[in-house]
Structures are given as C-alpha cells and as structure tokens.
N, C-alpha and C positions, 0 to 999 in steps of 0.2 A: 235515877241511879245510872242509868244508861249514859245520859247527857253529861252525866260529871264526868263518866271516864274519858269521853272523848275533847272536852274542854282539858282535861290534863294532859293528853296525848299530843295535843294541838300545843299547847303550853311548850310541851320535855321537846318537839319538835324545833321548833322555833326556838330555845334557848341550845340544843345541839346545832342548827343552822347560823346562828349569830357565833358560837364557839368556832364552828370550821371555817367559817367567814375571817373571823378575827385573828384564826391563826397561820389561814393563808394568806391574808394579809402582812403579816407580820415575818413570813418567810419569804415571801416579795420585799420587802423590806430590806431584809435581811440580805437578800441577794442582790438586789438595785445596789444595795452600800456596802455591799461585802467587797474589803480591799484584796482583789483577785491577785494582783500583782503578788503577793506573797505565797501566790502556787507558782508561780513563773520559775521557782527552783525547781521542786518538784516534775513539775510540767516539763520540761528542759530533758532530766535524767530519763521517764516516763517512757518519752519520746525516741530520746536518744536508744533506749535500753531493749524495744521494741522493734525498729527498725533494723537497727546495728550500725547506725551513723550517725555524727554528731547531730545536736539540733539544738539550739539555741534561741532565746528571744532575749535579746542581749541589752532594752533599757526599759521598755516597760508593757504589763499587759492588763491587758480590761475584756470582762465579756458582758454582752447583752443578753438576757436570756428572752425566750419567747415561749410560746405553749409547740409551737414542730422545730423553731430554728434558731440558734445560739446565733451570737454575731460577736467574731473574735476581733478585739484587734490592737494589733502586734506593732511597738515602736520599736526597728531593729529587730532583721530576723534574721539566721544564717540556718542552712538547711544542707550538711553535705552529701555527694553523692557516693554511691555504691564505690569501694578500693577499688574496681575495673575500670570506674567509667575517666576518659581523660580528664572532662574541667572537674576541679577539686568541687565546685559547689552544684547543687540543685538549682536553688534560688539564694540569692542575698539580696534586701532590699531596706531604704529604710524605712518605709512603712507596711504594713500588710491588715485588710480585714477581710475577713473569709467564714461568710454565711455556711451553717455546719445543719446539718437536719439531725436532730437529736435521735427519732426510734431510730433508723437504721443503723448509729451507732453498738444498740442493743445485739444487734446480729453482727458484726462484726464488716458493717458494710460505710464506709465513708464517702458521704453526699457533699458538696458544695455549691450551691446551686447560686453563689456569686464569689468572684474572688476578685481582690481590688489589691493592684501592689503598684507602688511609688519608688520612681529612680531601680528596678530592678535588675539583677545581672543573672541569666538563667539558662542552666548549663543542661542541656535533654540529652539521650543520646540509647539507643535500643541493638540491639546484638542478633542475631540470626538465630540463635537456642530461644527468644524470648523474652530475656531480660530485658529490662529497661529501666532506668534511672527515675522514675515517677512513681514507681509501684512502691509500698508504703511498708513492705512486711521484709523479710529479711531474704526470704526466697522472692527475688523480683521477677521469678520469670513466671510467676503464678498471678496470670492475670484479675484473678479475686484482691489482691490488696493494690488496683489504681483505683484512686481515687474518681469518682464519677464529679465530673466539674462542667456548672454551668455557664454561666456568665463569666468573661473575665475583663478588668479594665485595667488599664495601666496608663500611665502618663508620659514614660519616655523609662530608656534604659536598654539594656542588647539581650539577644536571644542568642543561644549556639544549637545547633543538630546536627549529631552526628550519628550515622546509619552505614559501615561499611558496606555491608551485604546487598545492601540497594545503591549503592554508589551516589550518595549523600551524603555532603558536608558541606554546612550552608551557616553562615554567621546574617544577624539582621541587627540593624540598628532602627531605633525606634525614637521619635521626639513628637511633643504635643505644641499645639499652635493655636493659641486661644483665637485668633483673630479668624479660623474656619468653623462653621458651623454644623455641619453634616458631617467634615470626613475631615479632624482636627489631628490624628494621627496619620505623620510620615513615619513610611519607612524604606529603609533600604538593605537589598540585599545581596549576598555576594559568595562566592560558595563554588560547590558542582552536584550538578542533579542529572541521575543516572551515567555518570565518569563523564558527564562534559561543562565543562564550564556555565556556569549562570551566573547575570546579574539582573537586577530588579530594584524596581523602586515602586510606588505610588501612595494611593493614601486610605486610609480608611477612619472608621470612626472607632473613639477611644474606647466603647462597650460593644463586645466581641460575644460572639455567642457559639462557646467550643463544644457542647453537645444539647441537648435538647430536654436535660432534666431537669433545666429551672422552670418549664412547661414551656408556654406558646408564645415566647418573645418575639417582637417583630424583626421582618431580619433586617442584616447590619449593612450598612454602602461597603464598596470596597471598589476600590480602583486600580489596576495594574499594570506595569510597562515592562515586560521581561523579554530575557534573550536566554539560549540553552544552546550551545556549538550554534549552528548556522538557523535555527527557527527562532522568530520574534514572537510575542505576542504582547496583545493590546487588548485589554476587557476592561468594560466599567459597572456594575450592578450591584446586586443587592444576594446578600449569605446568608441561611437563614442559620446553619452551624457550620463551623471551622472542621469539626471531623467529618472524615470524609467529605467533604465540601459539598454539605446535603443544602440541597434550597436556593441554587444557584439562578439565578435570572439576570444575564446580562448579554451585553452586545459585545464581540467581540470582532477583531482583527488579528490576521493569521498568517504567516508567511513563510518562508523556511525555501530549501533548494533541492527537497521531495516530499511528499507524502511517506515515503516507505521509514524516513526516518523519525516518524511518530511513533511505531511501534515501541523502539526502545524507551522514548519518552514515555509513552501513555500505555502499551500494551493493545494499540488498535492495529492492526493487520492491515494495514494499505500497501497499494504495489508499488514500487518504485515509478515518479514522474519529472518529468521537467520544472524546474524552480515555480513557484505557486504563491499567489498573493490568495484570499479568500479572507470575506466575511460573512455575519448572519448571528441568528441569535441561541442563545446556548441555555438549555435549560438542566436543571435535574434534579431527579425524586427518588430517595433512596437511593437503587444500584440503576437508575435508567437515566443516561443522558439522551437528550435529542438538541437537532440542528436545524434550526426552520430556517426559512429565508437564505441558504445559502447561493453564495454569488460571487465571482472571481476570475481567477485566468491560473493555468497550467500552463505554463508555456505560453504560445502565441494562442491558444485555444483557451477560449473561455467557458464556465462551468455552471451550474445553477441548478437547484437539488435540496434535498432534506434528506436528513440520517437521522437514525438509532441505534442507540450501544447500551444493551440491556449484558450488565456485569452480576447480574443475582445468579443470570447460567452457573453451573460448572464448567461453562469454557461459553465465555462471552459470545455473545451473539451483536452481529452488525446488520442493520438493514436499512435500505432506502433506494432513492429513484433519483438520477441525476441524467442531466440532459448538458449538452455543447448545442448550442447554434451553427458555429463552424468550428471542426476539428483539425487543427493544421497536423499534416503529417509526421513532422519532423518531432511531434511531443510522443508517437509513438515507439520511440528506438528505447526508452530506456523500460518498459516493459515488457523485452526481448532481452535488455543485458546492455544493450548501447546505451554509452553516453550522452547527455542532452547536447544539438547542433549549436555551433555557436549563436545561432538565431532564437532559438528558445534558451538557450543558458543568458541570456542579456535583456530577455523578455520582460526579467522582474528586477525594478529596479532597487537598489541595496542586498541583493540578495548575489552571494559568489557561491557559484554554478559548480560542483567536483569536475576536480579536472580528468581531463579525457584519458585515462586510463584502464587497464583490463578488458577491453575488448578485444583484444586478439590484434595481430599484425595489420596491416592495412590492405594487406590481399587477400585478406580474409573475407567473404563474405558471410559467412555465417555469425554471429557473436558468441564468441568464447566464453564470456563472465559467467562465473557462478552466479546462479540463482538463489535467491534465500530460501528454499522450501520449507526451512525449519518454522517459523513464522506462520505458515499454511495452518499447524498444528496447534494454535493456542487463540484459534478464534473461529465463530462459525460464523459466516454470510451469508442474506441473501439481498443482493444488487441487479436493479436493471439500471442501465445506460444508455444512452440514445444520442448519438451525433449525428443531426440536422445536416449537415453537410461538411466535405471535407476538400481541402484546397492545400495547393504546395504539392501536387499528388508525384509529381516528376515522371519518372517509370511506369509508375503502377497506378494508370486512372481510377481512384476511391471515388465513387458519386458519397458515400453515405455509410452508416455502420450502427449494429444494433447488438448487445448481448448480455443476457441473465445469467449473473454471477452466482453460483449455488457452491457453499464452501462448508462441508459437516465432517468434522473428525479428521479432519487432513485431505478428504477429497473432495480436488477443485474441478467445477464442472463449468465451462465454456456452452449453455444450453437453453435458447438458441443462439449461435451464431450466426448473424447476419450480416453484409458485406455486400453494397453494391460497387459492382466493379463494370468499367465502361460500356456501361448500361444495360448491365445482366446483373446477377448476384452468385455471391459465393457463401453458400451456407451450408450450416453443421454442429457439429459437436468439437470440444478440446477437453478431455479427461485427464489430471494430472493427480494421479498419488502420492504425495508428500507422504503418506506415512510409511513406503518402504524408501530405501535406500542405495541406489540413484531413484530418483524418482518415477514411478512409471507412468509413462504419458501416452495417453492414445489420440489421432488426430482422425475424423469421418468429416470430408468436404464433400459438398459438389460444387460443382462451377456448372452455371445455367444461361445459357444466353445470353455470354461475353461478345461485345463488339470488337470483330478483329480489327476493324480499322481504329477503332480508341483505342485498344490494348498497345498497338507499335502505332502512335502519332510520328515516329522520328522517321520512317520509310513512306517518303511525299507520295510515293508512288499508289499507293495501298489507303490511303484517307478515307476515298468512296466507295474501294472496290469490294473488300473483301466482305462474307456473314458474320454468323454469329461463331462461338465454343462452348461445345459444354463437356465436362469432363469429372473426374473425382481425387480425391485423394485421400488413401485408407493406412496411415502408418501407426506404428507401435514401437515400442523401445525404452529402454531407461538411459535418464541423465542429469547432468546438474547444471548443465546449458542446451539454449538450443544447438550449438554444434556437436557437443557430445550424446546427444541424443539424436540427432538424425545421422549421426557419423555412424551406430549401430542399431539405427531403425530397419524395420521389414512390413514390408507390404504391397501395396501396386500403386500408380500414378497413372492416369491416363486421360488426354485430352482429345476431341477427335468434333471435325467440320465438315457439313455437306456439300453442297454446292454453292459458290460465288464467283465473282470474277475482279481479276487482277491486271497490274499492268504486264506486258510482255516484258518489260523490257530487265524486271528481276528473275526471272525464268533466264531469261537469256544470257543475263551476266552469271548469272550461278550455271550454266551449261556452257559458258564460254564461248558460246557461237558468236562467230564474228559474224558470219551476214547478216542474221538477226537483227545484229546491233545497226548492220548499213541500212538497213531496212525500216528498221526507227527512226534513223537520222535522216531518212530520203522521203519515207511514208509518212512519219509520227506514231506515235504512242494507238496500240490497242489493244484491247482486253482479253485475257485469254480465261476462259472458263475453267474453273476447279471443280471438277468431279466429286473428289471427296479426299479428306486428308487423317492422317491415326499418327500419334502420338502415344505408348502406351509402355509402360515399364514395368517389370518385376523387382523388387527390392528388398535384397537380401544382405541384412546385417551391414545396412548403408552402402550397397553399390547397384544402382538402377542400370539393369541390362535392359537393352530394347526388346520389348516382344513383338510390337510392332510398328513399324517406324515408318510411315506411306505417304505418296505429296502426289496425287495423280492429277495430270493439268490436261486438256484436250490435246496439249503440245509435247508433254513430255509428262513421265512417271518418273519419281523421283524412289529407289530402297532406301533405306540407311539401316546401317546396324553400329553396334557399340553400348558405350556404359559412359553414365557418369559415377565417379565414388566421391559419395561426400563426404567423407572423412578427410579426405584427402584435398576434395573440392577441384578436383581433377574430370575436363572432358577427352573421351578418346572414340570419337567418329567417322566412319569414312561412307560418303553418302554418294550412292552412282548413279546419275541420270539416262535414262533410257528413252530419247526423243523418237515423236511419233510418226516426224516428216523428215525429208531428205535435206538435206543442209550441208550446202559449200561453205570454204573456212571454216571449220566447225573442229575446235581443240577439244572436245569432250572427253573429259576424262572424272574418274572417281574423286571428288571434294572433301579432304580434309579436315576435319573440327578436331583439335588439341586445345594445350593450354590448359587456363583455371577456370572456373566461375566468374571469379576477379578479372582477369586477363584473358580472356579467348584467342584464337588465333586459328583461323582459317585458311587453306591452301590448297592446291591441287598433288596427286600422288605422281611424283616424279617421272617413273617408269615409263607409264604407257605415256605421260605428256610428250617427255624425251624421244620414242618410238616416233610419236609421229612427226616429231619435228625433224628426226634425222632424218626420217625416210623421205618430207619435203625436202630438206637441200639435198637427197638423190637425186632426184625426179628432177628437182628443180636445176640440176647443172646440166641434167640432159636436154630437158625443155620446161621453159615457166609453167607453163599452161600446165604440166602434169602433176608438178607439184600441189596444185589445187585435190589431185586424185588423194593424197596421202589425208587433206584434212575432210574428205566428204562423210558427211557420216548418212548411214545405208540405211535407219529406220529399219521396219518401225518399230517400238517399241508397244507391247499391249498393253491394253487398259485393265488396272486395278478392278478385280471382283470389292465393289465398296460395301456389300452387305458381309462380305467375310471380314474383311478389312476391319469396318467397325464393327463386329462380333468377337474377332481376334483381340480387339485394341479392348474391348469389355471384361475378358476372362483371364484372372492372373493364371499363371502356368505354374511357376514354381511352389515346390512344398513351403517353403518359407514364405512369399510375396503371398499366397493363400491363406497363412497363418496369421500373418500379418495382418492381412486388410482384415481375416474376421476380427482381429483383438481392435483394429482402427475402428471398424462399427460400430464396437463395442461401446468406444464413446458417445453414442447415445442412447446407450438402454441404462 
C-alpha cells in the first residue's frame, strides 16, 4: 500500500513538472514572437507621461528578454530634454540597444549595464541646484532617477556639455574608423573648461566603460592631445570607467606657464612657478591619484619627484618628495610675487610666459603682487624638496636649499627651512595663516656661519679677508604681499662678526683719509684686523631703527645710527668714524646713507666737511704747510667693548621689536 502511493506521487509529480515545462515554454514562445513593436505607442506615451518630456521611438522596436536582462532595441529614437535645459534633445539617434536589468526595475531603480547608439546627437547639461538633463523622473535634481549605465558604444555622432557653474561648455564630435583596431573612435573637442578655452582631440576605443556596474570589464585605451588657456596636455593609456576617470593608467606629458594655474583646472594647490614642461606616469583608484616617475624642468631648474592627491579627504590632501639637481635662481621670483626672468619665461619652449606685470614699480624692491592665500584653504600638504645645488646666484651666494611643506586647514608651515648661503646656512621656520585676513605670517631665521667674503664677491678687496656672520631674523605681521607685509611687520633683525681682517684701503676710502690712501699707493695694500662688528635693529610696524649699529677695526671704530622703513623702502643713516691713530690729510667726517633700497646713495655730511676745508684755504693763504693743521685728525678713537656690543646687538629693546620676535619664533612651535 505504502509503495502505491508513492509510485502515484512520483507519477502527479512528473505530469505537474512536464505541465510547467510546457507552459513555460510556450510563454517563451510567446515572447520570442510576441510583435513588441505594437507597445511602441504605448511605450512612447508611458515614457513620455513619466518623465514629463517627449519620448519617442519613431520606426520600430523589438525586446530580447533574458532571465536578469531585457535587451531593447530601438529603430529611431528622440528623447527630449528638461524646458530648461538649451539643446532641445537628450539623445536622438538612428539606432539604439540598451541592455535594461529587469529586478531593479521592481524598485524603481534603472540599470543599463550596456548602451549601444548609432549616428547619435546628445545634448547633457547640469545646473548648480542639481538638476540635470539625464535624470529620468520629473524632479531632475533627485539624484535617484539617473539612470546607472554601464557600458556605452557608439560609432560616430556629437556630444554637447553644458555646466555654467563650473565654467563648462564643451561640444565633441566623434567618428569611427574601421581600419584601427584598438582605438577606432576619433574624437574632437572644442569648448571652455573651467572659463578658459579648450581644445582636444585623440582617440579611443568605440566600447567605453562610464561606470562600473556592468561589473569588471577590462578597461578601455584612450588617447589624448588637449590644451586649456596656456596648459597642454598629452596622455595615452588605459580607463577602466569614464566617471570620475576611475582606473586611470597612463603616461602622460604636461606643460603650461605655471603650476599655480592647475589649481583652477584641477583644484590642486601648487605655488606659483616659472613656465614647466614635465612628465611621468599617472595613476588612479577611487579618490587617489599618484605621480611616479616624475621628471621635467621649471624653468631653467629641472625637477624629479613623486606625488599624491588623495580627494576622499574633506579637503584634499597632497603629498610627495621632489628633488632639483640644480636650482637656478631666477625660477625663484615668482613664488614671492615676481614675474618669471626673461631667461626662464623662454626656458620652455611653446609655452608664452605672463607678461611681466604687477610687481610693483621697478624701484621697488620688495614685490607688490598679491598672493593667492585663498587657495592655501582648499587643500592640505605635506612636501619635502630638496635642491642639490643652485647657480645663477648673483647677489646672494645660494650653495644649496631644503624645505618641508606642512599645509593643514589654511596653515602654511615653511619647517624646516634650510638655505645654504656662502658657505654657512640660513635656517628656520615661515608660518603663514591664510585663514585670517591679511594673512598673518611669522618669519624665525638664523643665519650661521655666512662667508663674508662670498656674501659681497663684488668688493675685490674683501675676497680673503673677511670671517664668517651669524645672525637672526624674528618678524611678524599681516599681508597680502611680501611688501605689504614687511611694510607693517615687528620684530628684531640682527647680524653680528668677530674677528677678521680686511684690506685698509676700504677703511680708508669710507674715513676719507688721504694719507692713508698715499700710503697704499707708496706701501701697498695691508690688512687691518676687525675686532668685532653688530649690526642689529628693532622693528616696529616696518621701520628697523638701529639698536646697534658697531664696525670696530684696530684702525678705526666706526657708530652709525638711523632706520631703514620698509614701507617706504627708504634708508636714512649717518655713520661717524672715530680713527685710532693720528692722520695728516684726513677729511673725516660723518658718512651719509640715503636713498632707497633700490637706489642708495652715500655721502659725506656737508657742515663739518665744509669747516675743514675753509679753515684749510685760511691756513693755507697764510702759509701751505698750516693748512695741512686744519685736516689732521688728533685720534684716538676707543675700542668697542665687543662683548657688550654683541650682547646689545642680541637683545631687542623695543615693546614692539620684543613682541614681534616672540610671534616671529613662534614660527616654529
């Protein structure tokens, strides 16, 4: 009894199993041959009635079905865009098939994970509220109804984008070219990206892969030759999606007439430099790009380095280590505010260099330009740099220079600075606060065992003689250039030398002694020993009074007192020599420093000059020989206490110049 029921069971089974077999076959059937084209009216209104824009499939339509994914495809389709958007259409093409993943239709979510359109004309275009002409529901700015689309190929036809808010509006034209294999799609493009002109061409391959939800296609070639205002570029590689340009692996060539004008391109924070050819290779995964192999020239100064620009931050992060072999000097003016020299503005060739404008008057020395500090604030770094050696130096002997870029929340930190200077170093901190406004900027140097005789190569006389310098410099202040910011900076400045020796015969033209000089011309040149010298200023709200101002020689002691204001970039000093030995012909008088920075101008103080010269044509009418009495000068002058001197030259004095140097230190804590 047992055995029968389950022989009947087995039976009812297999005749319900041949039933549901036979009548999903038959609905296969049914659907293989079902003349779909007579939904194409329906479909049409559906469409249109849903979106709230026309939609059309204007000769014929057929679907495939599958068990996850229908495959449409459309003879003649017109699709128009949102009343706001300019071009009248979405898409129009005359052909379309567009793989559709059936569940997620169930939830109200539109997959296409391939789209193929033939001869197509396609009009994009997004708003700053959100909107955009792709989104499929009637509220376009509700990012739920864009369509998720994988794959798309196309064979020739234009593209339009238009993006006010980003300062985008780009037309591309597209044709296919049976006779390449790899990358049968040209295209060309023509437009403005970020409000500056662009054009473009190159090529790629006719199956494109714009996001990553037809799964794990391999990615696509792509080739590119573009230009944007004054930056070129040249990439050839491989994409793995078009959104966001995920899966990037290519070699690229890079050129342009700064770094600091990527910012607006790309949103990367680099400082203003001299015209720059570079290349190397470009990767990127998700929000991380990196730069390996990079190599190039800045100017006459060549470059070699690796980066990274991790954009998943909330405020981008840049890191890497870049090194110069030799750093020509002249590529450092324009991150200061100066324009590139004509010798690095012609460094790179195709590339036109901004013309020399905004730095201030040409007796200027300080640079006037505004700074972009605003840019500080939309990225953080952290950079070392290293230049191997630096040439072109003119003025200011640079053996060499080193410094770790630390950039978080708008504070930029110069830390360490390093700076080999005729064969000492000059190092410290540079603190700059971009996020208040003038910027506030702290500077903490020392200067450590400078060669005076490298420091003024142009005084023959001085080559071998003189030591070393070492000295500081502690200022503070806000501004939006460096002259407006040392123009009302505070704090102390002070340089100060021990013992060396020199030639006499620049003692003697700065004290105006004629015997002296006959005595060079009759004896020759000898060396006169420097005790000890102070250089040392208090500086208040940009105007450097002397606090200590000392030149003591075995021959002569030299005061000075005065200010320089840099605001004004005005010197006003009058500097008295007090000689140690007796001395016929001897016009000694107090030595005038006027003038700019720009323009100096040295002299002697009229008064007492004049005294002694009348009082020789006295002497002199009554007898020659007396006349010599008017210019003798009586000595001697005492020697400089040098431990006070330099103790004096170390200690600011003023409430301001103390306030100052502590916020200047402050640059490295």
């Amino acid at each position: 009894m047992h055995t029968t029921t389950n022989t009947s069971r087995r039976h009812l089974l297999r005749r319900i199993g041949i039933a549901a077999g036979m009548l999903l076959l038959a609905m296969i059937l049914v659907l293989a041959f079902f003349p779909w084209d007579m939904l194409r009216g329906p479909i049409n209104r559906y469409v249109s009635e849903k979106t709230g824009r026309k939609f059309e499939i204007t000769r014929h339509l057929d679907v495939g079905l599958g068990l996850r994914t229908a495959t449409v495809k459309l003879d003649g389709i017109e699709f128009a865009n949102p009343a706001w958007a300019r071009d009248p259409y979405l898409v129009r093409a005359e052909r379309a098939e567009i793989d559709v993943r059936i569940w997620p239709l169930l939830v109200g979510r539109v997959v296409l994970p391939r789209l193929v359109l033939s001869s197509p004309s396609v009009g994009l275009q997004m708003e700053e509220d959100g909107r955009r002409t792709w989104a499929l529901g009637t509220d376009t700015s509700d990012p739920k109804t864009t369509p998720e689309i994988g794959l798309v190929q196309i064979d020739k036809g234009s593209i339009d984008f238009l993006a006010k808010h980003l300062g985008v509006d780009m037309h591309a034209d597209v044709d296919f070219d049976n006779g390449r294999d790899e990358m049968p799609l040209d295209y060309r493009i023509k437009g403005t990206y970020k409000n500056q002109p662009l054009t473009a061409q190159g090529r790629t391959g006719n199956v494109m892969q714009l996001t990553k939800v037809a799964g794990s296609s391999p990615p696509f070639p792509l080739e590119i030759d573009a230009a944007a205002g004054q930056t070129r570029l040249k990439a050839k590689g491989t994409v793995a999606a078009l959104e966001g340009f995920d899966g990037i692996q290519a070699d690229f060539a890079l050129r342009g007439r700064s770094l600091g004008e990527l910012f607006s391109l790309l949103g990367v924070a680099l400082p203003d430099t001299s015209p720059y050819a570079l290349s190397g290779r470009v990767t990127k995964e998700a929000a991380l790009w990196k730069v390996e192999g990079l190599q190039g020239k800045l100017g006459l100064s060549d470059i070699e380095g690796a980066m990274r620009f991790d954009q998943a931050q909330k405020v981008p992060q840049l890191n890497g280590a870049l090194r110069s072999k030799i750093l020509d000097m002249d590529d450092l003016g324009p991150l200061i505010g100066l324009p590139p020299t004509e010798r690095s503005a012609k460094a790179i060739e195709g590339v036109e260099a901004p013309k020399r404008t905004g730095s201030g008057s040409r007796d200027k020395v300080f640079p006037t330009a505004t700074l972009d500090f605003t840019r500080l604030r939309g990225v953080n770094a952290d950079v070392k740099y290293t230049a191997d050696r630096i040439r072109n130096v003119r003025d200011v002997p640079l053996d060499r220079g080193s410094v770790h870029v630390l950039l978080k929340d708008g504070l930029l930190t110069l830390d360490p600075l390093d700076l080999g200077v005729a064969g000492g170093k000059v190092a410290g901190a540079i603190r700059i606060d971009a996020a208040q406004n003038p910027a506030d900027i702290r500077a903490s140097l020392q200067v450590s065992a400078v060669q005076i005789n490298r420091l003024i190569p142009k005084v023959e006389t001085m080559r071998t003689s003189l030591g070393r310098l070492d000295g500081r410099i502690n200022l503070s202040g806000r501004g939006t250039s460096v002259a407006s910011w040392l123009g009302g900076a505070s704090g102390d400045v002070a340089a100060m030398t021990g013992r060396g020796e020199f030639s006499n015969l620049l003692l003697e033209f700065m004290g105006l002694d004629g015997a002296e000089i006959v005595k060079f011309f009759i004896k020759g040149d000898r060396n006169v020993v420097l005790r000890c010298a102070a250089v040392a200023f208090d500086v208040d709200k940009g105007v450097m009074s002397g606090r200590s101002l000392v030149f003591d020689t075995t021959d002569t002691v030299f005061h000075a007192e005065g200010n320089v204001n840099l605001a004004k970039e005005t010197l006003d000093f009058v500097i008295k020599p007090q000689p140690k030995d007796m001395s016929i012909l001897s016009l000694r008088t107090p030595l005038v420093i006027g003038g700019t920075l720009g323009s100096p101008s040295a002299g002697v103080e009229a008064a007492p000059l004049v005294a002694r010269g009348l009082a020789a044509l006295a002497l002199g009418a009554i007898n020659p020989l007396l006349a010599l009495a008017a210019t003798v000068e009586t000595g001697p002058g005492q020697n400089a206490d040098c431990q006070e001197v330099l103790s004096e030259a170390r200690t600011p004095q003023s409430a301001a110049a103390k306030e100052g140097a502590i916020k200047g230190k402050a640059a490295k804590q």
